[in-house]
PyMOL Python script that loads the backbone (N, CA, C, O; Angstrom):
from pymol import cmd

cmd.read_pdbstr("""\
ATOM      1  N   UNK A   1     -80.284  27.085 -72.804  1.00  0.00           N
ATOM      2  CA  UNK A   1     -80.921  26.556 -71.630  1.00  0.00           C
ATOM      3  C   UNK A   1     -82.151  25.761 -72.070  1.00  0.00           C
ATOM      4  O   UNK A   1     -83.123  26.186 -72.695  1.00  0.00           O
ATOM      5  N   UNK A   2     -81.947  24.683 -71.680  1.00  0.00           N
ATOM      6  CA  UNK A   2     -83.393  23.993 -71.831  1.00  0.00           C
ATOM      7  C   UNK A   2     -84.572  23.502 -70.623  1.00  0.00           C
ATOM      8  O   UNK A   2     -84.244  22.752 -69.704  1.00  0.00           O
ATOM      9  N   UNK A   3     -85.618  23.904 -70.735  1.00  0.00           N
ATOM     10  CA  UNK A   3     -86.564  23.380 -69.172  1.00  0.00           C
ATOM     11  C   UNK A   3     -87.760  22.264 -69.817  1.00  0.00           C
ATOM     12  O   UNK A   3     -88.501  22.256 -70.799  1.00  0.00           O
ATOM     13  N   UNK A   4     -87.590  21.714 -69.122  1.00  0.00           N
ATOM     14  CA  UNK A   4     -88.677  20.700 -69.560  1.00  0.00           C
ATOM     15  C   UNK A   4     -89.640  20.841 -68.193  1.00  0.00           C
ATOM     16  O   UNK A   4     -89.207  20.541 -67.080  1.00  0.00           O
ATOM     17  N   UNK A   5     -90.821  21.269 -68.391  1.00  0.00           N
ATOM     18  CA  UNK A   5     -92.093  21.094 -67.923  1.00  0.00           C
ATOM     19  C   UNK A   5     -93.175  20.219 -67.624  1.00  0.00           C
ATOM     20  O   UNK A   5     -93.874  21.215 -67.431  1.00  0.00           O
ATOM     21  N   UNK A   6     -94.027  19.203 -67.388  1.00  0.00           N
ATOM     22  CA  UNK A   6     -94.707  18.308 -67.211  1.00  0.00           C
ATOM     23  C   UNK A   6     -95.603  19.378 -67.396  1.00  0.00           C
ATOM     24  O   UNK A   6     -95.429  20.310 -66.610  1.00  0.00           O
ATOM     25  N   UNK A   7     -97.022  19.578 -68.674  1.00  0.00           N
ATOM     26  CA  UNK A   7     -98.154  20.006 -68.684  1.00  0.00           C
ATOM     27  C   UNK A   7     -99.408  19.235 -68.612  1.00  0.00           C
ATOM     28  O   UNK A   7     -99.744  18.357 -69.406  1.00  0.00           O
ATOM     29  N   UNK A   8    -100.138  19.691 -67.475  1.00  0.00           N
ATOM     30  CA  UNK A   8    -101.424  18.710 -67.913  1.00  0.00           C
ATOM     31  C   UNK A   8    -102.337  19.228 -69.125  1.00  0.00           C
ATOM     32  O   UNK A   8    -102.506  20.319 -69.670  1.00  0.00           O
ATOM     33  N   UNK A   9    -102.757  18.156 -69.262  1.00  0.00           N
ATOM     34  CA  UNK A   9    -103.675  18.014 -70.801  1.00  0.00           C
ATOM     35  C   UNK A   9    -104.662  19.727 -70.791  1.00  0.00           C
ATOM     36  O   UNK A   9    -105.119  20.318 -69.812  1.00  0.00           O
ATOM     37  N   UNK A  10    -104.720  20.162 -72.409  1.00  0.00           N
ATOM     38  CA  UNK A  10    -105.430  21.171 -72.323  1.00  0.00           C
ATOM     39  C   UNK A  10    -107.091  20.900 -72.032  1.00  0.00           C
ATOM     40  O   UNK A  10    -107.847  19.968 -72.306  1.00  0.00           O
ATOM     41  N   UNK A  11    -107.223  21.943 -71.473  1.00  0.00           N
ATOM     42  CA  UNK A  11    -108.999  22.613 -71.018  1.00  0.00           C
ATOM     43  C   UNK A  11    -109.291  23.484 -71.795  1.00  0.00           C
ATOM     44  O   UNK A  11    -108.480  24.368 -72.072  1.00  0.00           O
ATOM     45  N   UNK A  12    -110.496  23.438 -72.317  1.00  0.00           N
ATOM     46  CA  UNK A  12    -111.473  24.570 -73.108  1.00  0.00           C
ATOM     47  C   UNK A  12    -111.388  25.457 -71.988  1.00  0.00           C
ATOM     48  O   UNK A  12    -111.783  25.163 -70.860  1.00  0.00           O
ATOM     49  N   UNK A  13    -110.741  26.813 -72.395  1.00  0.00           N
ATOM     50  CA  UNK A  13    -111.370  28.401 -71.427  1.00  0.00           C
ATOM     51  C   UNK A  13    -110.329  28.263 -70.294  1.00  0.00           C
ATOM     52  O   UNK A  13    -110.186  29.257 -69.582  1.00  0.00           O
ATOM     53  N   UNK A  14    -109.483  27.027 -69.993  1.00  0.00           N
ATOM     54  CA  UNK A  14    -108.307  27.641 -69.055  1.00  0.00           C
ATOM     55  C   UNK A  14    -106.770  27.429 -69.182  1.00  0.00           C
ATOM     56  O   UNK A  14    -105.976  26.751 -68.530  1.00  0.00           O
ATOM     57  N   UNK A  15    -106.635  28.260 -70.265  1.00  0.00           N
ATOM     58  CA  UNK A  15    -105.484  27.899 -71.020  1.00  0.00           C
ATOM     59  C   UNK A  15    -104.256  28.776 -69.497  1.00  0.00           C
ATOM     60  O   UNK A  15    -103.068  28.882 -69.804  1.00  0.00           O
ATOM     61  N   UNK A  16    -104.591  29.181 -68.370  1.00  0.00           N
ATOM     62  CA  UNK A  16    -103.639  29.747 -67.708  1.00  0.00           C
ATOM     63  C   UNK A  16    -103.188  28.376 -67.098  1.00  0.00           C
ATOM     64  O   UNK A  16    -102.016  28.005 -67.164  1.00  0.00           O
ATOM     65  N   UNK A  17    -103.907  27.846 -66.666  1.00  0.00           N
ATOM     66  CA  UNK A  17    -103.361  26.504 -65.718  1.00  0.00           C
ATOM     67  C   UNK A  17    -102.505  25.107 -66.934  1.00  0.00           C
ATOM     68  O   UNK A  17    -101.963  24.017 -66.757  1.00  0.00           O
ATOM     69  N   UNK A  18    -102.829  25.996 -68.130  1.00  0.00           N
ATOM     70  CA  UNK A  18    -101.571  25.121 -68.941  1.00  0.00           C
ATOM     71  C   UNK A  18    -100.107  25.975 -69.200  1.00  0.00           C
ATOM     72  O   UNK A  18     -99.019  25.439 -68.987  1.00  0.00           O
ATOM     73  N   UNK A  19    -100.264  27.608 -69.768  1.00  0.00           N
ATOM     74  CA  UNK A  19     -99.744  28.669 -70.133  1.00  0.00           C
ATOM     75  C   UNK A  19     -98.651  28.823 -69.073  1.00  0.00           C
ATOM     76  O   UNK A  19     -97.435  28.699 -69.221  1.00  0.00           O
ATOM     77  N   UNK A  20     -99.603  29.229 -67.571  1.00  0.00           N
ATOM     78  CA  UNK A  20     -98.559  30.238 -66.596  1.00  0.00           C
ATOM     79  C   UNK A  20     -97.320  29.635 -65.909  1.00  0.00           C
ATOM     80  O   UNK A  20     -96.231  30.192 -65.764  1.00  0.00           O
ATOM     81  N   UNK A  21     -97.700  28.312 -65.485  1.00  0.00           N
ATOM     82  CA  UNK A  21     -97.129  27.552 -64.723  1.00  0.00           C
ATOM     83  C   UNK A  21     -95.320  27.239 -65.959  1.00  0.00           C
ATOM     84  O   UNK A  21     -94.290  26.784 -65.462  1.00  0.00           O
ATOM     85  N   UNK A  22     -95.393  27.473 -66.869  1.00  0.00           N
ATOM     86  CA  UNK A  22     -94.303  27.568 -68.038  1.00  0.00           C
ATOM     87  C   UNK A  22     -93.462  28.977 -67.945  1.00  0.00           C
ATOM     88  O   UNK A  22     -92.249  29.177 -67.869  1.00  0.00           O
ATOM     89  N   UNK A  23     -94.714  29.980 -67.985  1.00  0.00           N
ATOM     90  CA  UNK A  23     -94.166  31.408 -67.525  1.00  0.00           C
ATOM     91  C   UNK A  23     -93.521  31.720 -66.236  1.00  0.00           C
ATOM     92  O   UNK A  23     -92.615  32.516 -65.991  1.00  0.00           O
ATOM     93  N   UNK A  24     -94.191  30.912 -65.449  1.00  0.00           N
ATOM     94  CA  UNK A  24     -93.680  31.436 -63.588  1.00  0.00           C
ATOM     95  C   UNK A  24     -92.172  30.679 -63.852  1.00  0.00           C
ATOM     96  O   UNK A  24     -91.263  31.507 -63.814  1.00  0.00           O
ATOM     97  N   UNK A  25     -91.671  29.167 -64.134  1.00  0.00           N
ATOM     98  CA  UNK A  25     -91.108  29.117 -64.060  1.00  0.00           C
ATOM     99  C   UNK A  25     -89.476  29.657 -64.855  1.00  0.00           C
ATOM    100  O   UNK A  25     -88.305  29.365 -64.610  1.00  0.00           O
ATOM    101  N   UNK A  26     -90.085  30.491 -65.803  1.00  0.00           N
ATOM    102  CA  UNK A  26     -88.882  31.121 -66.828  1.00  0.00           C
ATOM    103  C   UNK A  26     -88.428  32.302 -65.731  1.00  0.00           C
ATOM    104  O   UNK A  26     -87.318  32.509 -65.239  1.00  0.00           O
ATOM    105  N   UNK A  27     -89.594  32.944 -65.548  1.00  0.00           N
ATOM    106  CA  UNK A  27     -89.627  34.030 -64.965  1.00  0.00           C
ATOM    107  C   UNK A  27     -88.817  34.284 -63.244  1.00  0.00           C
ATOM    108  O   UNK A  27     -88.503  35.334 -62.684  1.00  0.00           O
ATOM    109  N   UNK A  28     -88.701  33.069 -62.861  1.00  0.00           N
ATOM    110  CA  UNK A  28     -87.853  32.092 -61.905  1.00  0.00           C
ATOM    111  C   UNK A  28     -86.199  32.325 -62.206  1.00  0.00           C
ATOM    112  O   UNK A  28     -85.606  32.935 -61.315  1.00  0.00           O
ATOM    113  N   UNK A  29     -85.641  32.026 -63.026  1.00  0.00           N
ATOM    114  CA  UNK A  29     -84.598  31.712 -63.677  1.00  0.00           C
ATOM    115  C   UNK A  29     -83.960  33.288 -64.261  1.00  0.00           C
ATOM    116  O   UNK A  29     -82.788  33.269 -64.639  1.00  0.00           O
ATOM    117  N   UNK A  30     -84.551  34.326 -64.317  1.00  0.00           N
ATOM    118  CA  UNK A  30     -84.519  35.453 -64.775  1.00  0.00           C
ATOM    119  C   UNK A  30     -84.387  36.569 -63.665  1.00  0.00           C
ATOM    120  O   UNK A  30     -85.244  36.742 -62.799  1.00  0.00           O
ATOM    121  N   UNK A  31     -83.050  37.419 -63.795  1.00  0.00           N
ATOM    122  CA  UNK A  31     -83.018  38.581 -62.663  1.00  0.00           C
ATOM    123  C   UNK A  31     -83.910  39.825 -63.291  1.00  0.00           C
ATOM    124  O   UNK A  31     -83.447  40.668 -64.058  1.00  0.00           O
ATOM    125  N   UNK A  32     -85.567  39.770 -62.720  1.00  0.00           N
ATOM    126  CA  UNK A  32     -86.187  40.724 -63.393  1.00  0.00           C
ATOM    127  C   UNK A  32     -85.435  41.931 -62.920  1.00  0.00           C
ATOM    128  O   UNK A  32     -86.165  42.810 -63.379  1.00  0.00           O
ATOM    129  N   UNK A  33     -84.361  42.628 -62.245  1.00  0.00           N
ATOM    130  CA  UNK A  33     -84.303  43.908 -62.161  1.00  0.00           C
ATOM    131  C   UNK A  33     -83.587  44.413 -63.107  1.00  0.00           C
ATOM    132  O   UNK A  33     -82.975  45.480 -63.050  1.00  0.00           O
ATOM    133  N   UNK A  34     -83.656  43.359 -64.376  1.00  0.00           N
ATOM    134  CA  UNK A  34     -82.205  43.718 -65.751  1.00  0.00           C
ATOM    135  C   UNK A  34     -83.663  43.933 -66.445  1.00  0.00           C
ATOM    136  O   UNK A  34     -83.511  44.133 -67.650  1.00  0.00           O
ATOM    137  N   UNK A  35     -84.976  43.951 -66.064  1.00  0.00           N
ATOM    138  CA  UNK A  35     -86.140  43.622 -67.197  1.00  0.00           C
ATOM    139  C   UNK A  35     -86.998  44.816 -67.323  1.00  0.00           C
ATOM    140  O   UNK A  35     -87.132  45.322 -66.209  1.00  0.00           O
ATOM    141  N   UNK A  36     -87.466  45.294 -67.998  1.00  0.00           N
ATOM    142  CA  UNK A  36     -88.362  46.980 -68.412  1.00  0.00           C
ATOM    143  C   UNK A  36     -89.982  46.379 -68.639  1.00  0.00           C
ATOM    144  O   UNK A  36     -91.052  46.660 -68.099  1.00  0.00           O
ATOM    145  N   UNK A  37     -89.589  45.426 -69.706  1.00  0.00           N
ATOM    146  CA  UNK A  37     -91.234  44.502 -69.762  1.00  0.00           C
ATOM    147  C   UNK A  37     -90.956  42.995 -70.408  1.00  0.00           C
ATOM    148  O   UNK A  37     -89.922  42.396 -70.703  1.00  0.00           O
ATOM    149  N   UNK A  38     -91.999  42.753 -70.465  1.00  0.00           N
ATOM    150  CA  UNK A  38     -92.411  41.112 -70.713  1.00  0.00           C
ATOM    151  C   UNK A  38     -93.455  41.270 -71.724  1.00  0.00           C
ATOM    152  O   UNK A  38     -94.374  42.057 -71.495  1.00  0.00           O
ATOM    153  N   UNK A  39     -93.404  40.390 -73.180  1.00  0.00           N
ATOM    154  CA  UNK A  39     -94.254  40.746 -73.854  1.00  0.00           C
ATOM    155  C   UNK A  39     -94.079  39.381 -73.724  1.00  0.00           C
ATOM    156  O   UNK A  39     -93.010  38.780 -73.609  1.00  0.00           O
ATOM    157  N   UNK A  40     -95.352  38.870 -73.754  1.00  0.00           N
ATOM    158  CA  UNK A  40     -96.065  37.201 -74.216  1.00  0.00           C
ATOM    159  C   UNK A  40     -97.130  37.354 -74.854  1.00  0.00           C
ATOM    160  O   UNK A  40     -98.023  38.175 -74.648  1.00  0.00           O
ATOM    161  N   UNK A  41     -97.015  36.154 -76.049  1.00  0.00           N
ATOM    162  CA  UNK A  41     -97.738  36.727 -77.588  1.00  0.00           C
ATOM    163  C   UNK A  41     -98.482  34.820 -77.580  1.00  0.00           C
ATOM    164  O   UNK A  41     -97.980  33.910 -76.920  1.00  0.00           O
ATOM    165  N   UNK A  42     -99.246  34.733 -78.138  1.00  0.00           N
ATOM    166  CA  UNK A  42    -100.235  33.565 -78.514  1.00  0.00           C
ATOM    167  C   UNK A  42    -101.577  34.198 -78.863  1.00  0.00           C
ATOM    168  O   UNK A  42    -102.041  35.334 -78.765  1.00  0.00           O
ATOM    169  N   UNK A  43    -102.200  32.545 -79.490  1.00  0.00           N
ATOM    170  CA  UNK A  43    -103.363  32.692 -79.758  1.00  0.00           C
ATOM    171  C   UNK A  43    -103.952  31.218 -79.760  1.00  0.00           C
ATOM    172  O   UNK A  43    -103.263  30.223 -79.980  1.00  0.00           O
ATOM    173  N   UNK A  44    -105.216  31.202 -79.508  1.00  0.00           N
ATOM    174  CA  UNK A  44    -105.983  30.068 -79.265  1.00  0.00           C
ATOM    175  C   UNK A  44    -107.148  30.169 -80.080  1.00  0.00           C
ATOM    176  O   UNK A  44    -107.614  31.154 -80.653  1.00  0.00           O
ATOM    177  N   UNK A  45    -107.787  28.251 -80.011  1.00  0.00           N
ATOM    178  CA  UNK A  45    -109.236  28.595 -80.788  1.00  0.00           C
ATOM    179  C   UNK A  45    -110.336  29.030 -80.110  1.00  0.00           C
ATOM    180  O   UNK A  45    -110.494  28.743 -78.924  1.00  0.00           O
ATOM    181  N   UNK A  46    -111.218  29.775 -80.804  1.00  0.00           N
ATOM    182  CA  UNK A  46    -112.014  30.249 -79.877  1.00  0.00           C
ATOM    183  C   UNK A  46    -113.239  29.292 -80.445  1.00  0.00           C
ATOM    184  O   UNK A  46    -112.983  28.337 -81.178  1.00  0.00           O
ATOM    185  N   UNK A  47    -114.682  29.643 -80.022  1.00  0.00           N
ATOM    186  CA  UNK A  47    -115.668  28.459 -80.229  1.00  0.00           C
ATOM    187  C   UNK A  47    -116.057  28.676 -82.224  1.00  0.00           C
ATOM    188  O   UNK A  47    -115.937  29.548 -83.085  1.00  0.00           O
ATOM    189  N   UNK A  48    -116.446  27.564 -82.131  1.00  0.00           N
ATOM    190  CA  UNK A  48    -116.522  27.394 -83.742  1.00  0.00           C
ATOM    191  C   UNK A  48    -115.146  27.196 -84.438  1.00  0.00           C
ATOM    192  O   UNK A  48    -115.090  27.413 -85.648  1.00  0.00           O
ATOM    193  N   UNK A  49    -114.175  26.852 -83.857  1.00  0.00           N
ATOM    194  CA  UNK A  49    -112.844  26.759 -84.186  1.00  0.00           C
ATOM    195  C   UNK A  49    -112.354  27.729 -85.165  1.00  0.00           C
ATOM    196  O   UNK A  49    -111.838  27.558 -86.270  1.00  0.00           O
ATOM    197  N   UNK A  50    -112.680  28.967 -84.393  1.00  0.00           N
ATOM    198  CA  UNK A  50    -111.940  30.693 -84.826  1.00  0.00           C
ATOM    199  C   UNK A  50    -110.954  30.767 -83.931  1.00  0.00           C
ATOM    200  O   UNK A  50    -111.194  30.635 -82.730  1.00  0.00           O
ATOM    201  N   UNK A  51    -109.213  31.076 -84.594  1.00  0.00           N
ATOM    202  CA  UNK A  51    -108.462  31.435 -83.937  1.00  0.00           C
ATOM    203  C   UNK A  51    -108.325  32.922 -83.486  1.00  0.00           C
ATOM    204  O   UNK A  51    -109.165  33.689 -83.955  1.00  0.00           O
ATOM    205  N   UNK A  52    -107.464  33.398 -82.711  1.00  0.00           N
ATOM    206  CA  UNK A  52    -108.128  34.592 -82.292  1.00  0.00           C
ATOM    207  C   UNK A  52    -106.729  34.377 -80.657  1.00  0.00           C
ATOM    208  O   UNK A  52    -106.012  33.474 -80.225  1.00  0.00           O
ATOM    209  N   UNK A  53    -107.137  36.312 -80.179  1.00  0.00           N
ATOM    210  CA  UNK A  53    -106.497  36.360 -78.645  1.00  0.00           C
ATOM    211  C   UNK A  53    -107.777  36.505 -78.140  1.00  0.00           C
ATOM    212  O   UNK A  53    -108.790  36.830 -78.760  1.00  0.00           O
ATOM    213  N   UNK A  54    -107.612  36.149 -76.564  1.00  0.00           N
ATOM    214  CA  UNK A  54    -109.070  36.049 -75.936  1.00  0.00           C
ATOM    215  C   UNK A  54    -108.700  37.279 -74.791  1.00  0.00           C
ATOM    216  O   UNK A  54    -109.548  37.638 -73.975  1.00  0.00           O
TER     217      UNK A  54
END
""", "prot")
cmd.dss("prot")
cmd.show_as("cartoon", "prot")
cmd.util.cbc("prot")
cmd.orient("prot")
């Protein structure tokens, strides 16, 4: 399956309004009552360009 998304450009500190809108729509497409959990894994830079989870 492939989805292609339109993302707007990234923001410092609101990586959800790039992130979720990718997630809602998988999560769309998926019969969660076959589902137990959802693990979603990343990492971003944090200031001083340290990567890291926030």
């Amino acid at each position: 399956m492939i989805i292609k998304i339109l993302l707007p450009p990234y923001q410092a500190g609101q990586c959800y309004q790039r992130n979720l809108p990718c997630i809602l729509s998988l999560l769309d497409k998926v019969d969660l009552g076959l589902i137990k959990s959802i693990v979603i894994d990343g990492y971003m830079h944090l200031d001083e360009g340290k990567i890291g989870l926030r």
